[in-house]
C-alpha positions as CSV (number, residue, x, y, z in Angstrom):
1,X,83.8,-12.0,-47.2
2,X,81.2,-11.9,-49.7
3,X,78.4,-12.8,-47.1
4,X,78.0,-9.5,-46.1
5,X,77.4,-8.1,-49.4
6,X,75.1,-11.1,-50.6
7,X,73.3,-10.6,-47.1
8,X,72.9,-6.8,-48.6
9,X,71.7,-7.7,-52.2
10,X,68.8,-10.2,-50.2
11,X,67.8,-7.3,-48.2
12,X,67.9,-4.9,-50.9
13,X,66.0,-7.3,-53.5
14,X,63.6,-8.3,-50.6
15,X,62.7,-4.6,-49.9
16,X,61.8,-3.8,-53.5
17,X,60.0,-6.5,-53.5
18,X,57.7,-5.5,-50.9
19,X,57.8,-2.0,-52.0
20,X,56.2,-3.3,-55.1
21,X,54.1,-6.0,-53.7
22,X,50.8,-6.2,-54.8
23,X,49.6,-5.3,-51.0
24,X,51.1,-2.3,-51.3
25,X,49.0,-1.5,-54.2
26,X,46.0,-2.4,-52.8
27,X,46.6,-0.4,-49.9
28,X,47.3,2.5,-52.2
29,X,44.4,2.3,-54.5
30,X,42.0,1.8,-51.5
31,X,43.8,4.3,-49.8
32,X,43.2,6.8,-53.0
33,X,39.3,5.4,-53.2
34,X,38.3,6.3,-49.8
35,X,39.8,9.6,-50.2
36,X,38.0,10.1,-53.1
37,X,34.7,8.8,-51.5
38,X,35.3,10.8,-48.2
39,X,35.8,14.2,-50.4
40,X,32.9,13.6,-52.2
41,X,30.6,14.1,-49.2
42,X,29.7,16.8,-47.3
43,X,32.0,16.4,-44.1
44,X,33.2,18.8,-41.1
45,X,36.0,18.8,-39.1
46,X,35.8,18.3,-35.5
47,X,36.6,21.7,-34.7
48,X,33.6,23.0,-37.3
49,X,31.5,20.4,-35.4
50,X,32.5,22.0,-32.0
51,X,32.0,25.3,-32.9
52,X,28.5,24.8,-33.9
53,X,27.5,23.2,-31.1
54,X,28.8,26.1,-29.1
55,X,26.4,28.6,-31.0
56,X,23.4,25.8,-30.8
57,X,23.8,25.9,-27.1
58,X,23.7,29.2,-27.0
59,X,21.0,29.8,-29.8
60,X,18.9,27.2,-26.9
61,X,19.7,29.3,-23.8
62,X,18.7,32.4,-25.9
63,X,15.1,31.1,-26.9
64,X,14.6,29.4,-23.2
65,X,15.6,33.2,-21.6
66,X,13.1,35.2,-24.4
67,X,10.8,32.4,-23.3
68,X,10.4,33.2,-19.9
69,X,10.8,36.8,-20.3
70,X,7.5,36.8,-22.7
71,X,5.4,34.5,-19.9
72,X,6.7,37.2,-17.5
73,X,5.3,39.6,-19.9
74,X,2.3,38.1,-20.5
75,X,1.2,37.0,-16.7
76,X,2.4,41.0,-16.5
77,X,-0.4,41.6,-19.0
78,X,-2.8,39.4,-17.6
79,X,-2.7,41.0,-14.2
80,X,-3.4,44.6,-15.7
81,X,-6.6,42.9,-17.7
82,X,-7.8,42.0,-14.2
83,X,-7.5,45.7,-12.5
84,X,-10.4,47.5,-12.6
85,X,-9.6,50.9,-14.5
């Protein structure tokens, strides 16, 4: 009956092993360097990025209705020019 237990002592052994395997290092210190390198730069989130593209479409519907409004002003003003007084 001491299979069992040896079969335990493998698994155990084998899964410190790979808990300290040099892969698992390398996936943490590349893990730590792109974090590092990703909050070194100037990022949003997706939700940030939304949001302002919400306002910018509406900042663009905004200048394209004062547009329009200021030709309609102007061909208002043009026509008066033309009248004699």
């Amino acid at each position: 009956m001491a299979t069992p237990r040896f079969l335990d002592e493998i698994g155990s052994k084998l899964s410190e092993l790979a808990a300290n395997s040099p892969a698992r290092d390398i996936e943490k210190n590349v893990k730590a360097m792109l974090g590092s390198a990703f909050g070194k730069l100037d990022l949003v989130t997706r939700e940030e990025f939304e949001v302002q593209r919400e306002v910018l479409a509406h900042a663009r519907q905004k200048v394209a209705d004062l547009e329009a409004r200021v030709a309609e002003l102007e061909r208002r003003l043009a026509g008066e020019g033309d009248k004699p007084a």
